[in-house]
C-alpha positions, 0 to 999 in steps of 0.5 A: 823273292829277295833277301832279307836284310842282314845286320851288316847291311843295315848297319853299312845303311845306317853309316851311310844315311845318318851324315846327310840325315844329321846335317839336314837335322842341324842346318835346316830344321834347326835353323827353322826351329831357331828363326820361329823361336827369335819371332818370340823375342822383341826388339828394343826400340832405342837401340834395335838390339834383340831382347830375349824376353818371350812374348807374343806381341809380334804375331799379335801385330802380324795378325791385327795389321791389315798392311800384313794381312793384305801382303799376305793374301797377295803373295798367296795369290800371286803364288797361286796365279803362277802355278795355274798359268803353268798348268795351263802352259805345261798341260799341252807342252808335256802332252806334245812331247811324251805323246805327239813328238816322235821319238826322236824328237823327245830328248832335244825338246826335253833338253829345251825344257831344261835348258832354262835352269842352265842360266842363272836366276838374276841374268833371267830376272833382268832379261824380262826387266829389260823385255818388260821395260817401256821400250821393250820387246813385249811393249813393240810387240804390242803396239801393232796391235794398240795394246801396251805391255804390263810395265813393271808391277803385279803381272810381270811378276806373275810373268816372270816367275811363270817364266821362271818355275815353268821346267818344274812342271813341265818335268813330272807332268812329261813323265806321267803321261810318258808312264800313261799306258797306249791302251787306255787311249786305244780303249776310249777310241774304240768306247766311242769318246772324241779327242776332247772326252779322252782329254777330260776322262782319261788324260787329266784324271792321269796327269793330276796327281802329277800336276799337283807335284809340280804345284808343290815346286811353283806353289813354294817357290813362288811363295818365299821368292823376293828378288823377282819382285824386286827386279820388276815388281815396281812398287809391289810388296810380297812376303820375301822382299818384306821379311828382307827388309825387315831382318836388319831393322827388326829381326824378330819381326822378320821371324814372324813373317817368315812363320807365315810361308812355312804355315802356308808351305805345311798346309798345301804339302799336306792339302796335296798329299791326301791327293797322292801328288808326292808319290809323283814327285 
């Protein structure tokens, strides 16, 4: 049975946790309580400097312009095709790799996994501009077969950031099938069920809370991204290329856009929760 904490210890806990714990109170929740509080002040239309009068009139013109609400719904939806086609890609990757994959074979495939993350975000970006380009890789590959590739616009940007957010949820949905005991599998065998109803009864029920903690890193970082769709996103507007283009013409305005990600963030975190995704993450 182990020892119950002393006041030394936790007093030594204490001065070692309370630094991380109050830079992460100072420079990121108080940055955000700071960018919701200026989505309440106004801009003056002849000058553009920031005048610190309280209203609500940015959130009224979030809420009643429909260019806002369609961007919106479109960054959630963009959002949500990303985690759903990564699900789908990670699902048989991850499963090949914990339980198909020879043991010898799992640490360089993982390896391969992460190998994604070593290269930088924009060299990524602008690789699949330049493979989604008329003259592109994608388009030759096509073109044996009359088809034509997706050019610039909504799909390269689900494209891409799938590409991009893929290794997050590959990563805890490995890991949980790794952790899925052999015996199950061994039960529903001797049960009688089929390689499909195992997949459905045993395998997916497993993996789920997993997959839904991965969710949480492509739900959200496809939310707030907006270099992605600057770079092959055409004439695509999402929330963050929006809201960057707005924090040097009306800073409160920006504010108020912003709010609208976090809300979204909040809610899915706590929509994933009641599920036990967390615990997995």
């Amino acid at each position: 049975m182990p020892a119950a904490p002393t006041p030394g210890s936790r007093l030594r806990l204490t001065a070692l946790l309370a630094p991380p714990l109050l830079w992460l109170t100072l420079a990121y929740l108080g940055s955000l309580a700071i960018l919701l509080l200026s989505a309440f002040w106004a801009t003056d239309s002849f000058t553009s400097d920031v005048v610190h009068t309280w209203n609500t009139d940015n959130f009224h013109e979030l809420l009643t312009t429909p260019v806002y609400r369609t961007i919106a719904l479109r960054t959630l939806s963009i959002a949500a095709a990303v985690t759903v086609v990564d699900a789908l890609l990670a699902l048989p990757m991850a499963f090949f790799m914990a339980r198909v994959a020879g043991r010898r074979w799992r640490r360089p495939l993982l390896v391969a996994v992460l190998t994604p993350l070593w290269a930088g975000y924009l060299v990524k970006a602008y690789a699949w501009r330049v493979m989604l380009g008329e003259n592109g890789v994608v388009g030759a590959a096509l073109a044996p077969f009359g088809l034509h590739g997706p050019g610039y616009g909504t799909t390269a940007v689900v494209i891409v950031l799938a590409y991009l957010w893929l290794p997050y949820m590959i990563l805890p949905v490995y890991a949980a099938l790794e952790r899925l005991p052999e015996r199950m599998l061994e039960a529903s065998a001797d049960l009688g069920a089929g390689a499909w109803r195992t997949l459905r009864s045993v395998v997916l029920p497993a993996v789920r809370p997993a997959v839904l903690a991965g969710s949480v890193f492509t739900f959200s970082l496809s939310l707030g991204d907006y270099l992605t769709v600057q770079i092959v996103g055409g004439k695509t507007q999402l929330l963050g290329n929006v809201i960057a283009s707005q924090v040097t013409l009306d800073l409160p305005m920006a504010a108020a856009l912003s709010a609208v990600p976090v809300v979204l963030i909040v809610c899915y975190l706590a929509a994933v929760r009641r599920a036990g995704a967390l615990d997995s993450l």
